[in-house]
C-alpha distance (Angstrom), angle and dihedral (degrees) to the residues before:
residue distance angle dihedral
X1 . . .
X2 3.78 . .
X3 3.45 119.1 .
X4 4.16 128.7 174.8
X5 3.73 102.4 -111.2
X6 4.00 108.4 -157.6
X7 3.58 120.5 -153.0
X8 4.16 94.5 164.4
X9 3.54 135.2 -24.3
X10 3.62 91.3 -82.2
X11 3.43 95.2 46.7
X12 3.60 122.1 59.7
X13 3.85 122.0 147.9
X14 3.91 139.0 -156.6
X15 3.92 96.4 -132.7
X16 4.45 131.8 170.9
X17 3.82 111.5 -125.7
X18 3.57 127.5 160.0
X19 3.62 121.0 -82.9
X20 3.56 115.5 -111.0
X21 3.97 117.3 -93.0
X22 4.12 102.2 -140.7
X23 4.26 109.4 -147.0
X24 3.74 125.6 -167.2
X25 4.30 113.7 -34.6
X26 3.75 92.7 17.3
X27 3.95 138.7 107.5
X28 3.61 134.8 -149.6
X29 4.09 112.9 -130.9
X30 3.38 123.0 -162.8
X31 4.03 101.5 -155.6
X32 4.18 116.2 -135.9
X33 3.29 87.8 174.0
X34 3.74 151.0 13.3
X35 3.97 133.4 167.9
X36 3.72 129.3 -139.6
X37 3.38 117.2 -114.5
X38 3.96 133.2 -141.5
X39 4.09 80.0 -123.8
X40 3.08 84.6 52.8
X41 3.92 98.3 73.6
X42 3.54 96.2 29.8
X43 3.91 92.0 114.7
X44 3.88 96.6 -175.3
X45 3.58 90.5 65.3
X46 3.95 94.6 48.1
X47 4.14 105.1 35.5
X48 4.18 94.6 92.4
X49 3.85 89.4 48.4
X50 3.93 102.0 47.9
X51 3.01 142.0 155.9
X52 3.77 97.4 42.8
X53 3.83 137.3 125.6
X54 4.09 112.1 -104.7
X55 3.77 135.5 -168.6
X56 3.61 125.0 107.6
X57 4.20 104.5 178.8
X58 3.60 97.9 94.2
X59 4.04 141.4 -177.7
X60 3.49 114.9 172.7
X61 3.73 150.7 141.9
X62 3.71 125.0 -104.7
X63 4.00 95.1 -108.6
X64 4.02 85.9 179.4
X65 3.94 152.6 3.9
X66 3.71 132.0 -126.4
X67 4.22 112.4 -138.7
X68 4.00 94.4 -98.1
X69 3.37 108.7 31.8
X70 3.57 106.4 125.1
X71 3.53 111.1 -171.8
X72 3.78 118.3 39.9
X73 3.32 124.1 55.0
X74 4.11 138.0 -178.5
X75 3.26 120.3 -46.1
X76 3.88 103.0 14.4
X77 3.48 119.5 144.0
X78 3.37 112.0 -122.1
X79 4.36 150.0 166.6
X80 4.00 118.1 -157.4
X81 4.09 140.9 -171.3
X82 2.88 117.9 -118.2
X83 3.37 96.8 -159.1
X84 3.74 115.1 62.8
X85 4.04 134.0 -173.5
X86 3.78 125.7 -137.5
X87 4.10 89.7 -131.1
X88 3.76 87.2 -144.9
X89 3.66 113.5 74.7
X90 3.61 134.4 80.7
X91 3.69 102.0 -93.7
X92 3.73 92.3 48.4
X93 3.85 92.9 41.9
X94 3.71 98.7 53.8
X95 4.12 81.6 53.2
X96 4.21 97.1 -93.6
X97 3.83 101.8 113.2
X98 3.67 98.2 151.5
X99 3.77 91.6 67.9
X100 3.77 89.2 47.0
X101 4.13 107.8 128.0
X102 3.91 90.4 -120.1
X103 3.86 99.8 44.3
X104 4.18 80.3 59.6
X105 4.23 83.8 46.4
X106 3.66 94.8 50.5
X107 3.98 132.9 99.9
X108 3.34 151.3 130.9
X109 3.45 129.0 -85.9
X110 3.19 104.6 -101.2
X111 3.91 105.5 -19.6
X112 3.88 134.0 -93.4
X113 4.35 99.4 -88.5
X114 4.27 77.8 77.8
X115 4.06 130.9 101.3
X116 4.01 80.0 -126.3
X117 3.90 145.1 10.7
X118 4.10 134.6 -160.6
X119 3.44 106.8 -136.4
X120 4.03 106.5 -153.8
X121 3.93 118.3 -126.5
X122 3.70 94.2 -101.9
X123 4.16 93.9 53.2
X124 3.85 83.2 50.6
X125 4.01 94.0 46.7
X126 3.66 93.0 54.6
X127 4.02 108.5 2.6
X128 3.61 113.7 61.9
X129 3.73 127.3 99.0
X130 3.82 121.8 -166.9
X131 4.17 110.1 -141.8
X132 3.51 118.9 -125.3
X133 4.04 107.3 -124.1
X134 4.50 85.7 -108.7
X135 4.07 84.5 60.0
X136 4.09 110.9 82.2
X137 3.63 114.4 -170.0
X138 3.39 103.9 -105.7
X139 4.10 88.4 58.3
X140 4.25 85.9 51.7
X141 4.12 86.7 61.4
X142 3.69 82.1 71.3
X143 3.82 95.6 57.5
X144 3.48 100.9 79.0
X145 4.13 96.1 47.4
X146 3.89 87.7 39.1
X147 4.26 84.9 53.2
X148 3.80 90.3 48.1
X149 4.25 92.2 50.6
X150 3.78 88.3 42.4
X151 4.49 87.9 61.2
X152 3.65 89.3 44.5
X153 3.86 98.6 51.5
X154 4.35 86.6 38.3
X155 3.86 89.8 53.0
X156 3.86 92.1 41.5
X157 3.83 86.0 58.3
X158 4.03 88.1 -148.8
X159 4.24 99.8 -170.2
X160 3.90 118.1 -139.2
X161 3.71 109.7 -73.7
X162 3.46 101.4 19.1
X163 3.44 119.0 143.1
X164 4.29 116.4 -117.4
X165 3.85 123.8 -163.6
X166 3.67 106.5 -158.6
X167 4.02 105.2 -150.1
X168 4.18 101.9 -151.9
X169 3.97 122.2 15.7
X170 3.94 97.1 -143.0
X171 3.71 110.6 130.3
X172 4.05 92.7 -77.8
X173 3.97 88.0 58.0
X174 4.08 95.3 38.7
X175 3.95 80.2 54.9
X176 3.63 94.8 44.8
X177 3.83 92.1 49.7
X178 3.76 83.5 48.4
X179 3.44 104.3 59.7
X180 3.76 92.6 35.0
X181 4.00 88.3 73.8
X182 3.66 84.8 42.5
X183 3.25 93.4 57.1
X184 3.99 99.4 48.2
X185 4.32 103.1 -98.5
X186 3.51 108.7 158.7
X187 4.29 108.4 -140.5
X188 3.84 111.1 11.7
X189 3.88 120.5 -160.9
X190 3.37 125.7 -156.4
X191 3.83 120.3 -166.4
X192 4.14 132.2 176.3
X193 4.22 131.5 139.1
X194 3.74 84.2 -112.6
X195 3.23 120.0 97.7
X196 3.78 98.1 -166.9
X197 3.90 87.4 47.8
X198 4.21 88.0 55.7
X199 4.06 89.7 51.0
X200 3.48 87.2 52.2
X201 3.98 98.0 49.2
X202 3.91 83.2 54.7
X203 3.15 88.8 54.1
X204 3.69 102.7 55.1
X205 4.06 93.3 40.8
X206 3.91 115.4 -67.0
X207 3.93 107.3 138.8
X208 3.47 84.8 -148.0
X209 3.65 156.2 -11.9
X210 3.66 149.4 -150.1
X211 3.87 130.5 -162.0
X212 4.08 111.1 -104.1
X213 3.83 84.4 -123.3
X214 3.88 93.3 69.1
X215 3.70 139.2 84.5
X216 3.51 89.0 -83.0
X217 4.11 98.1 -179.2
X218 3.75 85.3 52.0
X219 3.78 98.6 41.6
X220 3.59 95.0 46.8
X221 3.99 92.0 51.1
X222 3.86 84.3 54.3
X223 3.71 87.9 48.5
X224 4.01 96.3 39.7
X225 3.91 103.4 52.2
X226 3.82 85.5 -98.6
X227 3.98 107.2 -44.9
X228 3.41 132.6 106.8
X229 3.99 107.8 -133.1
X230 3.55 135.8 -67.1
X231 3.62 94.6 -142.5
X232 3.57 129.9 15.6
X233 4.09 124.6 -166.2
X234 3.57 115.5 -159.7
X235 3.86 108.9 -149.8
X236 3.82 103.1 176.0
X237 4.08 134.1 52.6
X238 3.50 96.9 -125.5
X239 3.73 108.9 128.0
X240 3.73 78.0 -149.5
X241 3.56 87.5 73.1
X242 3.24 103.6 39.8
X243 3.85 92.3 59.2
X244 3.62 85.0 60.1
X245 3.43 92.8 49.8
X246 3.70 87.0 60.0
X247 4.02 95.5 46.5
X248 3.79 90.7 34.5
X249 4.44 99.6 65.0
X250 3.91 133.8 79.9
X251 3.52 132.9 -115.1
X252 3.68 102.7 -84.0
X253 3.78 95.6 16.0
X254 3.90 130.5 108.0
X255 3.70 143.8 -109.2
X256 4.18 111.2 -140.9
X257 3.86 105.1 -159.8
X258 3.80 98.7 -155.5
X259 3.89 106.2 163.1
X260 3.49 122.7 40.7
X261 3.40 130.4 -127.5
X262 3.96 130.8 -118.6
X263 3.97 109.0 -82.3
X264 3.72 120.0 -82.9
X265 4.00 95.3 22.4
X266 3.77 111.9 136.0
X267 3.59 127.0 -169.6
X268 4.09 124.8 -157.3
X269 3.69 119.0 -130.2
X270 3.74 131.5 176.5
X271 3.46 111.2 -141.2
X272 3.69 101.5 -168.2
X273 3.99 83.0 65.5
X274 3.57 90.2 42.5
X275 3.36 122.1 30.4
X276 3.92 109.6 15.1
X277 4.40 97.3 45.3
X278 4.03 103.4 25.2
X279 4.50 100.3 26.9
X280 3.36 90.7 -130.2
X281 4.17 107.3 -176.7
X282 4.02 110.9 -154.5
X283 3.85 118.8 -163.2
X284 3.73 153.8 158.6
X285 3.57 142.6 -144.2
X286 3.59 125.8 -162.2
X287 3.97 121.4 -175.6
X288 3.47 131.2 -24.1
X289 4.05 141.0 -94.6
X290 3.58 131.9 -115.0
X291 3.65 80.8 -110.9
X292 3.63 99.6 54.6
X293 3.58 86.3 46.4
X294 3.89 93.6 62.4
X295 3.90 87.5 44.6
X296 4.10 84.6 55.9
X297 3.81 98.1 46.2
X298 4.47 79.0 45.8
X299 3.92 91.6 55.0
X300 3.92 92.1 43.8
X301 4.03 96.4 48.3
X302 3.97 85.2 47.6
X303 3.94 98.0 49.3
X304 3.93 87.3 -126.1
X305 3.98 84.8 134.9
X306 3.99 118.5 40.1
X307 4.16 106.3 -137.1
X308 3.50 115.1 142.0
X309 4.14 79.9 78.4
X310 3.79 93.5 53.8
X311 4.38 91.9 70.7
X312 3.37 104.7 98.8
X313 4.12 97.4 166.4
X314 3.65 128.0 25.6
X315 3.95 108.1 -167.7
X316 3.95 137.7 172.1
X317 3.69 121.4 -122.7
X318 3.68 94.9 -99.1
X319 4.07 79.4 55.7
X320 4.04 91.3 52.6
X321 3.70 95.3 102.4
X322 3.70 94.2 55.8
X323 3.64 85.9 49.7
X324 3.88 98.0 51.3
X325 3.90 87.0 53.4
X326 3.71 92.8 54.5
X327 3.22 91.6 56.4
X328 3.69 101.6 41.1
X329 3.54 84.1 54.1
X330 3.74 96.8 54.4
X331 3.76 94.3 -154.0
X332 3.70 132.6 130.0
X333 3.95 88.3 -16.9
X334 3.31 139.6 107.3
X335 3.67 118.4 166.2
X336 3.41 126.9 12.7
X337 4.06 121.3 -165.2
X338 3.90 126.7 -174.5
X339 3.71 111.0 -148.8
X340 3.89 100.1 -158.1
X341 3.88 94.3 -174.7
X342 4.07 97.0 63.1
């Protein structure tokens, strides 16, 4: 089958490997569609493992069925973590599954950019999401990035009419702004240094934004009927940002640290300014649940969050390069799905 092998983000190649062989527990997928990821293109956190075939926001087609397997059968239309929890350790007990040992020991076989995929017997126990007939594939590459926002605005514990400055509008941020007027905020900021990015936020539901190049804890009071914000998402690892972040909230609000920085980068924070006057709460999210998942695939069959709009390129695997530059690049982009069938 041909799969696109990635060696760097400028160097992605249309390679043959075998197609999976699926054993007892386990199902064949064959993948219509799969999104690149920011994580995707993060090439510090892939160089010791290359080559090797990413992607991880799948919708596919059950290709195949492992003796056991109970409830799927051929043909189903379906989306998949690929990232599972074991549901019965510590971590995931006291409600933290995505730092559960085997979520971090989980994966697909080989990843999404790939004509087909094995899912292993433990994805399929706890991973696998039928699509309702309203869902197309390319809308169920936006579960698992929709399931990952959902845990960062749960654990930020953002109250009803709140306000939310989103730090970045790449797809994670245009998400995040998303849900937030889901989810009740009051005023929602969007910021970037893209201009095209900004139009787009407005688009999809920021009241207002202001270039990343501004005063931003002066524009947003302007902006914000005088306030800073209650809770602000940073959606980008630019220590730029996160200093804004920092400058940007309101006594008693919270700082979401969504992206992660390159390794080694350390930021200095005074914590009689921060935490001992004003309560500031700093977190981080990383992943999502199986639960949060569900929620996702929920909000996308009920139109609470507007997607379909978000795909900017649909390209074929002989096309995934081109796509892994666009969104290195983080230019006039905003989603990016491979379509391995075409």
């Amino acid at each position: 089958m041909r799969v696109a092998m990635y060696y760097n983000n400028h160097d992605v190649r249309l390679e043959e490997i075998p197609t999976p062989q699926i054993g007892p527990g386990e199902l064949l997928v064959r993948v219509e569609a799969c999104g690149i990821c920011g994580s995707d293109v993060m090439e510090w956190y892939r160089r010791d493992r290359v080559p090797l075939v990413l992607g991880h926001e799948i919708g596919g087609q059950i290709a195949a069925v492992g003796d056991g397997v109970g409830r799927y059968q051929e043909g189903d239309r379906v989306s998949a973590a690929h990232h599972v929890p074991c549901n019965t350790c510590h971590y995931c007990l006291s409600g933290h599954h995505t730092i559960c040992d085997t979520l971090r020991q989980t994966n697909f076989d080989p990843g999404g950019f790939a004509e087909y995929l094995r899912l292993p017997a433990i994805n399929v126990d706890r991973g696998v999401f039928l699509l309702p007939d309203e869902v197309s594939y390319e809308e169920a590459t936006f579960i698992e990035p929709l399931a990952c926002v959902l845990r960062g605005q749960r654990l930020a514990h953002m109250p009803p009419g709140h306000s939310v400055l989103v730090i970045g509008s790449g797809i994670a941020g245009l998400l995040h702004v998303q849900l937030a007027r889901a989810l009740g905020a009051g005023r929602v900021i969007a910021t970037d240094i893209n201009d095209y990015r900004l139009e787009v936020a407005q688009q999809f539901g920021a009241d207002a934004t202001i270039h990343a190049k501004e005063d931003l804890p002066s524009r947003l009071r302007q902006v914000n009927q005088g306030r800073l914000a209650g809770l602000v998402i940073v959606c980008t690892g630019a220590t730029s940002a996160v200093a804004q972040a920092l400058q940007s909230v309101e006594r008693g609000g919270t700082v979401l640290f969504f992206a992660p920085t390159n390794p080694g980068v350390t930021i200095p924070i005074s914590v009689s300014d921060l935490f001992w006057r004003n309560d500031i709460t700093l977190t981080t999210s990383y992943a999502g649940s199986p639960a949060d998942y569900a929620a996702a695939l929920e909000l996308i069959q009920a139109r609470r969050v507007h997607i379909g709009e978000m795909i900017t390129h649909r390209l074929s695997l002989a096309e995934a390069g081109l796509g892994f530059q666009l969104v290195a690049d983080a230019q006039n982009s905003i989603k990016v799905i491979i379509e391995p069938q075409r």
